[in-house]
C-alpha positions as CSV (number, residue, x, y, z in Angstrom):
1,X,0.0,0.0,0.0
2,X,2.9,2.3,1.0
3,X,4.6,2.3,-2.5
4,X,0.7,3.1,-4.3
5,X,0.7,6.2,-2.2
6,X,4.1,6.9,-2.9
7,X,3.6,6.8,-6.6
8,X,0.4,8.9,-6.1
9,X,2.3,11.5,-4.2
10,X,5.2,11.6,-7.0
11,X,2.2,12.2,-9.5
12,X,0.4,15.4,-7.8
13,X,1.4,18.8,-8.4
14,X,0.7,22.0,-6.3
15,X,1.4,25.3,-7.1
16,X,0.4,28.0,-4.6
17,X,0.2,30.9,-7.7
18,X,-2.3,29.1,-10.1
19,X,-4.0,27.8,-6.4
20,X,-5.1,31.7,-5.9
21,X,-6.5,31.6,-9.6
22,X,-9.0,29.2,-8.7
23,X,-9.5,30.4,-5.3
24,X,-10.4,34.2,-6.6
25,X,-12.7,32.3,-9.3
26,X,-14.6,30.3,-6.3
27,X,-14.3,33.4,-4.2
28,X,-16.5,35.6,-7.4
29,X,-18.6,32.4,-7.4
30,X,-19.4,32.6,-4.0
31,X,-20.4,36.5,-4.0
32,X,-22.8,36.3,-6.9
33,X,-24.5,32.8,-5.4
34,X,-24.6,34.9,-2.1
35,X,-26.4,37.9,-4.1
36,X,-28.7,35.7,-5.8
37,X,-30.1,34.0,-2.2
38,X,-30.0,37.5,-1.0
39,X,-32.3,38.6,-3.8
40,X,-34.8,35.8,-3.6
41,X,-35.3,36.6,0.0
42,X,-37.1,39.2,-0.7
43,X,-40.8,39.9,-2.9
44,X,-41.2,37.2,-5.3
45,X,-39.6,38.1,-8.3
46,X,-40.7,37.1,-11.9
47,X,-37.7,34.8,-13.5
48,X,-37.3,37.3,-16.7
49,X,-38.5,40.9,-17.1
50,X,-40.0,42.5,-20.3
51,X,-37.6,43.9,-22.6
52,X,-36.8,47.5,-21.8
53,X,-38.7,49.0,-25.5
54,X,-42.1,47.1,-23.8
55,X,-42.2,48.6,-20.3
56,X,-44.4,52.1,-20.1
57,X,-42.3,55.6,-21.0
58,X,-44.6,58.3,-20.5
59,X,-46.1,59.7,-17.3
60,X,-49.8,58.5,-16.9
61,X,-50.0,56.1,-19.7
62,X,-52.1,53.0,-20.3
63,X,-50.1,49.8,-20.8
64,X,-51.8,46.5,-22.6
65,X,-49.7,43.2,-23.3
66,X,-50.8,40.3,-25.8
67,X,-49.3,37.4,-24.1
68,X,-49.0,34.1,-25.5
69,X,-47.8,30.9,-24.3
70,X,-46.9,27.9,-26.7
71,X,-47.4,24.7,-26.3
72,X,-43.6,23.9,-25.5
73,X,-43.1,27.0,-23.3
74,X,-42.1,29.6,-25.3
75,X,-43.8,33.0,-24.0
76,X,-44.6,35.9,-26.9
77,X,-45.2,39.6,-25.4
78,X,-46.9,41.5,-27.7
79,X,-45.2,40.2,-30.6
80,X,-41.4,39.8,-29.2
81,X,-40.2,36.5,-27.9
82,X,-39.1,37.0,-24.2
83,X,-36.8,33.6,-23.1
84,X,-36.9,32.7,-19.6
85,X,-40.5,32.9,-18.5
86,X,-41.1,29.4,-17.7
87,X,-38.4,26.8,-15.4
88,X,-39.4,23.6,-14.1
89,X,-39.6,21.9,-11.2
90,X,-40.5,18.4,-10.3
91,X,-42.0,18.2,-13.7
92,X,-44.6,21.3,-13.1
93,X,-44.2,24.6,-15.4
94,X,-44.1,27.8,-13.5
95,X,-44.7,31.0,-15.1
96,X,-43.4,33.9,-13.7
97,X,-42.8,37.4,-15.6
98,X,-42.2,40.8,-14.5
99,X,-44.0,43.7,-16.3
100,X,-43.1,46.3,-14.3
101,X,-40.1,46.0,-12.9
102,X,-39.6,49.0,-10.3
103,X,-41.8,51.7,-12.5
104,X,-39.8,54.5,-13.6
105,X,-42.7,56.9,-14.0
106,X,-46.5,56.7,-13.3
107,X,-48.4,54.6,-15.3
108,X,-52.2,54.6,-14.5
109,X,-53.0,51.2,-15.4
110,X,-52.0,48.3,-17.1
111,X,-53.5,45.1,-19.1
112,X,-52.2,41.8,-19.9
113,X,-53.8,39.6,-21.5
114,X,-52.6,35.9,-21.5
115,X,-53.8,33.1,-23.9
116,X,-52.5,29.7,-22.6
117,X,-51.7,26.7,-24.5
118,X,-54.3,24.5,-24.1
119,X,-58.1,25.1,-22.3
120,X,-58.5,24.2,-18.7
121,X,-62.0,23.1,-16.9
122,X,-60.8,25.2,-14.2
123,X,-58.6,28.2,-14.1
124,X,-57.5,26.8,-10.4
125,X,-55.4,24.0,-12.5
126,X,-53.0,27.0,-13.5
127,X,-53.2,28.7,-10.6
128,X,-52.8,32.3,-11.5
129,X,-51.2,34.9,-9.7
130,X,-50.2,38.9,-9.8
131,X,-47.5,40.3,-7.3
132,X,-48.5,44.2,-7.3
133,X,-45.8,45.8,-4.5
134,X,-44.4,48.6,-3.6
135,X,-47.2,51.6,-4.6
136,X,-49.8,49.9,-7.0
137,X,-53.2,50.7,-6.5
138,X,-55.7,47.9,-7.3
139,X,-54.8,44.2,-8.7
140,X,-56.9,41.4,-9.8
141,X,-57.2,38.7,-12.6
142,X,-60.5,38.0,-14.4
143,X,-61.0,34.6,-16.6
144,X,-62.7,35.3,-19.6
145,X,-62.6,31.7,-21.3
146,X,-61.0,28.2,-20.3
147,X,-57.9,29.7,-22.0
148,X,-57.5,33.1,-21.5
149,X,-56.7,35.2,-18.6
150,X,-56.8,38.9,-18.0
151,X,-54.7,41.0,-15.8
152,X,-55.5,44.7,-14.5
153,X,-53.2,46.7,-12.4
154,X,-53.7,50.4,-11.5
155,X,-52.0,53.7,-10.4
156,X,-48.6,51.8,-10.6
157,X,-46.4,54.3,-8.7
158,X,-42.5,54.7,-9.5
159,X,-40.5,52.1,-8.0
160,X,-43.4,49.9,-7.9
161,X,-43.0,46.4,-9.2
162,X,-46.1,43.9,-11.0
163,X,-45.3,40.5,-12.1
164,X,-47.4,38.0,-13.5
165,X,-47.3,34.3,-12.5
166,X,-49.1,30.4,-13.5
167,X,-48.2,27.3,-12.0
168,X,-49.0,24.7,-15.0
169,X,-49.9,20.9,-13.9
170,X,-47.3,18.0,-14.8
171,X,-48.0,16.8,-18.7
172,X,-49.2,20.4,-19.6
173,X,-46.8,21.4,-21.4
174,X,-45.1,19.8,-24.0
175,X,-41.8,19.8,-22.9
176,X,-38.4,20.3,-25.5
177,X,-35.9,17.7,-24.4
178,X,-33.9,19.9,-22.8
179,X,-37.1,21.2,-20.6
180,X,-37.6,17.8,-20.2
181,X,-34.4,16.8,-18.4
182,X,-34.0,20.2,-16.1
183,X,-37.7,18.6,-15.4
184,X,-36.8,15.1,-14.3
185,X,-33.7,16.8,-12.7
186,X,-35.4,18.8,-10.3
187,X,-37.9,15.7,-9.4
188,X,-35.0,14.2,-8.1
189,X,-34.1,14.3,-4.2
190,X,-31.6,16.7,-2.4
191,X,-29.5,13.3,-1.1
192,X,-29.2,12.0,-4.6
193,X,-27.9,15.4,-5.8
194,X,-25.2,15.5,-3.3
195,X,-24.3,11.8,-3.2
196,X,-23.9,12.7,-7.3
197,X,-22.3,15.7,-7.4
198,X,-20.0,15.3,-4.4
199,X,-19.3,12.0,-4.4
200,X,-20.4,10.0,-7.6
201,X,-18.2,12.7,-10.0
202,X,-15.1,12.7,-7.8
203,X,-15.3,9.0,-7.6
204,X,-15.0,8.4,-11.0
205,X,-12.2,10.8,-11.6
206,X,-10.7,9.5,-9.3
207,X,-10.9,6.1,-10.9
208,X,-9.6,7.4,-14.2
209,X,-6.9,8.3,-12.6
210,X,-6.0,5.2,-10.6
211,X,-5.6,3.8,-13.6
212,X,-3.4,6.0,-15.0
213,X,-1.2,5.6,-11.5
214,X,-1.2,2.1,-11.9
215,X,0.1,2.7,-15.4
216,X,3.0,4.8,-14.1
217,X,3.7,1.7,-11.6
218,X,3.6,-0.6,-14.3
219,X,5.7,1.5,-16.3
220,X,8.0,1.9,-13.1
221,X,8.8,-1.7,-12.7
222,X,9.6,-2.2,-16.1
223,X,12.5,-0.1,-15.4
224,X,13.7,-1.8,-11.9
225,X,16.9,-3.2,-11.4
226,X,18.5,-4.8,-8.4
227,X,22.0,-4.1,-9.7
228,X,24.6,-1.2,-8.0
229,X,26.5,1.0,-10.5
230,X,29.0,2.8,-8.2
231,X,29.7,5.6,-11.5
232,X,26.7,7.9,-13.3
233,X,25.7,5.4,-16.7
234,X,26.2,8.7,-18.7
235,X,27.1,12.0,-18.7
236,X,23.6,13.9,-18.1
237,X,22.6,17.0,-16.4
238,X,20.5,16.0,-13.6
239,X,17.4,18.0,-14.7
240,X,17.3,15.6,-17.1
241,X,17.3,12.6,-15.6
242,X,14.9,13.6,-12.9
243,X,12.6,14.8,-15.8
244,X,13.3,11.1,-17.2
245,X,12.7,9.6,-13.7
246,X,9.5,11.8,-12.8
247,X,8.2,12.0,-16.2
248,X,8.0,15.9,-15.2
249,X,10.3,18.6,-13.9
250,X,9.5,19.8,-10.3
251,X,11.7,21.6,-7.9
252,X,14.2,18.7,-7.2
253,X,15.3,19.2,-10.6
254,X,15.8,22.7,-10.8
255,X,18.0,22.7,-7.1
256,X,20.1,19.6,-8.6
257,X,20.3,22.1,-11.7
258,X,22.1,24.7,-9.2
259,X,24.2,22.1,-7.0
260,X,25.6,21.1,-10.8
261,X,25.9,24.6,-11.4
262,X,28.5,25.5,-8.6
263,X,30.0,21.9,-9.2
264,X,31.1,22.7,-12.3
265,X,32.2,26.8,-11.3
266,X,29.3,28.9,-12.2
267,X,27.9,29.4,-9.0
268,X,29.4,30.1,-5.7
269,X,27.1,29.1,-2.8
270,X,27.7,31.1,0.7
271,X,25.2,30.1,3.5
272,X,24.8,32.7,6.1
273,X,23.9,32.5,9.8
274,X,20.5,34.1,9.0
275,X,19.3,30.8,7.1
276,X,19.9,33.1,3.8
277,X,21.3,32.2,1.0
278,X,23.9,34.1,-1.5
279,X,24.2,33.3,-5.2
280,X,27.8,34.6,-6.7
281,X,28.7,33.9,-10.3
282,X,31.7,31.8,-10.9
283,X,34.6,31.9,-12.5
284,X,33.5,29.3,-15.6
285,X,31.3,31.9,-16.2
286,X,34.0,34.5,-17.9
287,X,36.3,31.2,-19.5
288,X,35.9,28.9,-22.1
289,X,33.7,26.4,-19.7
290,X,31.1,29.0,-20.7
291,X,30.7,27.5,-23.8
292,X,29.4,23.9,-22.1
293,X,26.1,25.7,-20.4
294,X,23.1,24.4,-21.8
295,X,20.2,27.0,-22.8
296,X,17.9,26.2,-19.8
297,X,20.9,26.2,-17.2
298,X,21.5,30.0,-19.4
299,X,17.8,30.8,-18.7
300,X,18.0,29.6,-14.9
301,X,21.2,31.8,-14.8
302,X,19.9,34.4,-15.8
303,X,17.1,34.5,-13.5
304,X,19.2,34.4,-10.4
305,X,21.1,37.5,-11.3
306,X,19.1,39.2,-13.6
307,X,20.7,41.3,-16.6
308,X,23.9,42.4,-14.9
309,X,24.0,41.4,-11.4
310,X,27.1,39.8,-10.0
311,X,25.4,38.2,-6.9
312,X,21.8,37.6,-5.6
313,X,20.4,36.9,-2.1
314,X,17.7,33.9,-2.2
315,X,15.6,36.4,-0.3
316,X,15.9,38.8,-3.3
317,X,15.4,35.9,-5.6
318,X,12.2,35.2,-3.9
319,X,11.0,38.7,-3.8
320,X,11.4,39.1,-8.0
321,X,9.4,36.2,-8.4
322,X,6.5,37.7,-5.9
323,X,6.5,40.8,-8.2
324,X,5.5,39.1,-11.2
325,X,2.6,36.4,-11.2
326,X,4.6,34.4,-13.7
327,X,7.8,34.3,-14.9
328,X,9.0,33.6,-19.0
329,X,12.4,32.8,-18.0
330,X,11.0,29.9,-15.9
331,X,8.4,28.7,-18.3
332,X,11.7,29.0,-20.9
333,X,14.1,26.7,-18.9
334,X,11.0,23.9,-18.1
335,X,10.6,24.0,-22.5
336,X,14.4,23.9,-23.0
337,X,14.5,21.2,-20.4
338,X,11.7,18.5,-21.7
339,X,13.4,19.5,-25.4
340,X,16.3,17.9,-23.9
341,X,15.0,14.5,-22.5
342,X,12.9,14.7,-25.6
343,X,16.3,15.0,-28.1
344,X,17.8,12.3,-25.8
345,X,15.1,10.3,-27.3
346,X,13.6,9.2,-24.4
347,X,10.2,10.5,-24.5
348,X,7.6,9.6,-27.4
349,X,6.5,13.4,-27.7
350,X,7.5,16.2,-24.9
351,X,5.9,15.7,-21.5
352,X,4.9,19.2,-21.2
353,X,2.8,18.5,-24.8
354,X,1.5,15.2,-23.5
355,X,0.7,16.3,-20.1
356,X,-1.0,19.8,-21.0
357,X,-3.4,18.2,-23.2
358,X,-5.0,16.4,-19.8
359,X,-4.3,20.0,-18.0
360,X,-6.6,21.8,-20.9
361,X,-9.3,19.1,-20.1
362,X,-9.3,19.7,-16.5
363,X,-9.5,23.7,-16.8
364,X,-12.1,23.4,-19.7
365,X,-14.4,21.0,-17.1
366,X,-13.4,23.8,-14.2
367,X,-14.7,26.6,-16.1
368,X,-17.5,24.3,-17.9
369,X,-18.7,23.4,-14.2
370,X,-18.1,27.6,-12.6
371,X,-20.2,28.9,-15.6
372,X,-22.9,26.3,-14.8
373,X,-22.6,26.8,-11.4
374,X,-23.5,30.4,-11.8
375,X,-26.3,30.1,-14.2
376,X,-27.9,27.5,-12.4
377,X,-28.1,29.8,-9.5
378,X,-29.6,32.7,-11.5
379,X,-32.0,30.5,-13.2
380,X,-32.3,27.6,-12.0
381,X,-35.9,27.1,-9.5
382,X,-35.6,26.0,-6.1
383,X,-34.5,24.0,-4.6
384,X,-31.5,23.7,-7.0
385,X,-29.7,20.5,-5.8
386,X,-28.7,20.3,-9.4
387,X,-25.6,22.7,-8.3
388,X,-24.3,20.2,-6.3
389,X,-23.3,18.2,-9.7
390,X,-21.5,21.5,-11.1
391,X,-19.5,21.7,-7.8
392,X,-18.4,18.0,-7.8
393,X,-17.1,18.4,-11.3
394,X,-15.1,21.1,-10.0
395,X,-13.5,19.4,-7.1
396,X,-13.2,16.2,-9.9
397,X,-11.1,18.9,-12.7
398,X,-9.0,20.5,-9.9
399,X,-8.2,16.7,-9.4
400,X,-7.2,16.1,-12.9
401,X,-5.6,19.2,-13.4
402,X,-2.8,18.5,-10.1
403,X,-2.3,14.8,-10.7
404,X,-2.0,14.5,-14.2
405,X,1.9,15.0,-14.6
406,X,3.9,12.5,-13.8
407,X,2.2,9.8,-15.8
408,X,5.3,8.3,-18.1
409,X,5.7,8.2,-21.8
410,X,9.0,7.0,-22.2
411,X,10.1,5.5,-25.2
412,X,12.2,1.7,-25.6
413,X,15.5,3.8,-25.4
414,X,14.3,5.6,-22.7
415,X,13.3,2.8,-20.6
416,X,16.3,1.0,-21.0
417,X,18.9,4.3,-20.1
418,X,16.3,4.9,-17.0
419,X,16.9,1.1,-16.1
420,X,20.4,1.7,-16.1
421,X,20.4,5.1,-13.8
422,X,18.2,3.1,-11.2
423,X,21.8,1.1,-10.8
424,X,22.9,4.3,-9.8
425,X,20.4,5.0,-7.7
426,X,21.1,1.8,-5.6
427,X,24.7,2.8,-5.4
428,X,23.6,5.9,-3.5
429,X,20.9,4.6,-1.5
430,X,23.4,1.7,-0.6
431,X,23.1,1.1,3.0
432,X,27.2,0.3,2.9
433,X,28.9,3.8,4.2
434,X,31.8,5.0,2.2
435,X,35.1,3.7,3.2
436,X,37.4,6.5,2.4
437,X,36.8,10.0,2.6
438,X,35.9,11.4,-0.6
439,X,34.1,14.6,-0.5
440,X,34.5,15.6,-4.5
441,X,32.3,12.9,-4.7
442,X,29.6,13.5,-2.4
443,X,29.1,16.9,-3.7
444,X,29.2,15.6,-7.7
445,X,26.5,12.9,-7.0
446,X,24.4,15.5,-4.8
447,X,22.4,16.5,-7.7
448,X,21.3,13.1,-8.6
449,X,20.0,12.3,-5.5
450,X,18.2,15.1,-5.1
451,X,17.0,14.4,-8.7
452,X,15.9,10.5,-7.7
453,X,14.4,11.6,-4.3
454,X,17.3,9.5,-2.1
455,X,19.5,12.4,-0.5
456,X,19.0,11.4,2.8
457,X,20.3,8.0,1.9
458,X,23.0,9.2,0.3
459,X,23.8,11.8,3.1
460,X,23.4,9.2,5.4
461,X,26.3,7.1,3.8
462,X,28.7,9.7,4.8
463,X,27.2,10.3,8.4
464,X,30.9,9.7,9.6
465,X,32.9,11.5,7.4
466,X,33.7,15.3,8.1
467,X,33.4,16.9,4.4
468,X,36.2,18.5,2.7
469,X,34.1,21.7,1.3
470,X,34.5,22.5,-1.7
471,X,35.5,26.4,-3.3
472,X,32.5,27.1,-4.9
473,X,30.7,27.0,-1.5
474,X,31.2,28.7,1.7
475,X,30.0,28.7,5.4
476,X,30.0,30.1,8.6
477,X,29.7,27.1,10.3
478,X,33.0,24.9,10.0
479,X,33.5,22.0,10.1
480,X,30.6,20.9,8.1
481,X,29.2,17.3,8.2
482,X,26.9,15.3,5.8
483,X,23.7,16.1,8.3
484,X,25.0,19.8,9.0
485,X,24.7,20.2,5.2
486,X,21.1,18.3,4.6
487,X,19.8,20.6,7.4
488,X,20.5,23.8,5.9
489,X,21.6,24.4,2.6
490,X,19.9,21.7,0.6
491,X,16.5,22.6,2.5
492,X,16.9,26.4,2.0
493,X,18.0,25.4,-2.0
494,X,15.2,23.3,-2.4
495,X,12.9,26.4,-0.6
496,X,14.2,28.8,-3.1
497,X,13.7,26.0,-5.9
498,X,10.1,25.4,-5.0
499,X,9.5,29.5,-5.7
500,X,11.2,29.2,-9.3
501,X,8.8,26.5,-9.9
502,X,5.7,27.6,-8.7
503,X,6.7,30.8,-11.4
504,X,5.8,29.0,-14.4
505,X,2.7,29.9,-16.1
506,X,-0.1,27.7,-16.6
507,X,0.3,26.5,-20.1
508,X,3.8,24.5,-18.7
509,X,3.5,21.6,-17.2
């Protein structure tokens, strides 16, 4: 069960800055359902109002409306068609327009007359209504046949309000297909709406994507090997093969991209008393060795100091990133990477391709669901347990959108280089400590753990040994052990990384 979880874990994503993009979305959402309950709190209100050209204009006038209904709802004011009149709800029609919504001037008296559908024995089936508030005079209804209905409202003061309203029996009106459903959908019961939306949605989504976790598992023991390979199988940055490994790029790759960095001279590292970090540019960078730096580790580079700076506090560092919401250098240095471990030939098509395809889906769902969400509380007659479906598929496409990457796509070639790196990783997970003191090496294969997740196990292996530290990094603290150096500098590295990773925009995976 443990190593299920594990691979579930390696597969989920968070990012705190595209996190507040869905929370302001849900936090809108929540202000407009609040001012819609607020709303219907108060006088029954109509479900559509007339169109502005049809409401009365002068002072005094005499109003009449031609109303007719159609068989399959649709409502007809004096010619115009006017959507929205009738919802449904548990397979009855209601009626409800406003003709007068909050009078501008005074009108002395208004007639509407409605012809229904179909003839009734008794005007009671319908159940008419008029809601005259706020400074109207009289109001009543008279029937004049088994079809027809006639409304009189008068000395309609400004800011008064007259609606109109019919309550049509189940079977009465011949429903479209889409009346039909949002019928049979409200019949339903405010437990089966939640069970659905909350549970029902989410539970297949996450189904889906069990199955594609179980695929990365499968596709994980294809690549096992029980073997120890004390040297690295090849000469590769370490971004790349943790983007191999993961299937993705996620902060351990960037910080094994900086502790390679400084290995190789272009960075020095000084960690200060105050937890704080200082960037410095090597020498390498101003030689020939210049010439070796790979266009992401350029763009990465380049981020840290900016156009001309020679050195850069990780507090600084952080602090650029919080000014911008996303950053292009970042979203540059993932591309360049997967380009990499896709030129390597490891990958059938580039991860970030592959895996934003499944992000598009999840966002198009989110917004399909927030949009639904809102109309169905505008529109939608209570009680609306529909909503509860709309905010299930929500929670279900936040789901898809964090745990998609990860899932593999590695190619023959890349499955069979991977299987040889996992030798590697055995060498440094090896429970065996290291015999002789050799710090060079602990600081070279530094990135790759960090890159295969096993620096504690390979820090551990030198739990002994007092390191030898190297020039490109400098401390306060001296002398500096294996544990001494897990417990600040990779953790306040791997801090800073998890801000240049969280800068990417949305469209990088």
């Amino acid at each position: 069960m443990l190593p299920v979880l594990r691979e579930i874990f390696k597969g989920t994503t968070f990012y705190y800055k595209q996190l507040n993009l869905f929370l302001l979305c849900l936090v809108t959402l929540t202000g407009i359902v609040g001012v819609r309950y607020y709303a219907e709190s108060q006088t029954p209100q109509a479900s559509t109002d007339l169109p502005r050209a049809l409401a009365p204009q002068t002072e005094g006038s005499q109003v009449s409306y031609d109303i007719v209904v159609h068989p399959n709802g649709r409502t007809v004011v004096n010619g115009r068609t006017v959507p929205g009149a009738i919802t449904y709800s548990e397979g009855r029609g209601k009626f409800l327009l406003v003709l007068i919504p909050k009078a501008d001037v005074y009108t002395r008296s208004v007639e509407a007359k409605v012809t229904l559908p179909f003839s009734v024995d008794s005007m009671d089936t319908v159940s008419p209504h008029i809601y005259a508030v706020h400074g109207v005079g009289n109001s009543r209804f008279v029937s004049n046949d088994r079809q027809t209905v006639t409304f009189y409202a008068q000395d309609i003061f400004e800011g008064a309000e007259l609606s109109i309203g019919f309550t049509f029996p189940e079977g009465y009106l011949k429903l479209s297909p889409i009346g039909a459903i949002q019928s049979y959908a409200s019949s339903l019961s405010l437990p089966f709406w939640i069970n659905f939306g909350l549970f029902v949605i989410p539970t297949f989504t996450l189904l889906v994507l069990g199955f594609l976790i179980l695929k990365k598992i499968k596709a994980y023991k294809q690549v096992s090997n029980n073997q120890v390979y004390p040297l690295a199988p090849q000469a590769l940055p370490p971004a790349v093969v943790g983007a191999l490994y993961h299937g993705q790029i996620g902060k351990r790759e960037i910080a094994a991209t900086l502790f390679d960095l400084a290995n190789r001279g272009f960075l020095i590292i000084h960690h200060g008393s105050d937890m704080n970090v200082t960037f410095s540019k090597g020498g390498a960078l101003y030689g020939q060795q210049a010439n070796t730096l790979r266009p992401f580790e350029v763009l990465l580079l380049h981020q840290i100091f900016g156009q001309e700076g020679f050195a850069s506090r990780s507090k600084s560092i952080e602090a650029g990133l919080e000014s911008e919401l996303f950053s292009s250098k970042i979203a540059m240095t993932f591309v360049n990477i997967y380009d990499a471990v896709v030129a390597e030939g490891f990958f059938i098509q580039s991860p970030n391709k592959y895996y934003l395809k499944y992000k598009i889906v999840g966002m198009v769902l989110f917004f399909i669901s927030l949009a639904a969400l809102i109309y169905g509380s505008f529109n939608l007659p209570e009680p609306a347990y529909i909503l509860f479906v709309w905010v299930g598929a929500m929670i279900a496409s936040l789901i898809i959108v964090n745990m998609t990457p990860g899932l593999p796509r590695r190619t023959d070639r890349g499955n069979q280089i991977l299987k040889q790196w996992m030798g590697f990783r055995n060498y440094l997970t090896w429970k065996k400590p290291i015999g002789t003191s050799k710090s060079s090496e602990f600081f070279a294969y530094l990135p790759y753990a960090l890159t295969f997740e096993c620096e504690h196990a390979w820090i551990a292996r030198w739990e002994n040994e007092v390191l030898t530290l190297p020039k490109w990094f400098s401390t306060e603290h001296t002398p500096y052990t294996a544990k001494d150096y897990q417990e600040s500098i990779i953790s306040v590295v791997e801090y800073l990384s998890g801000h240049l990773v969280a800068a990417r925009p949305p469209d990088v995976a």
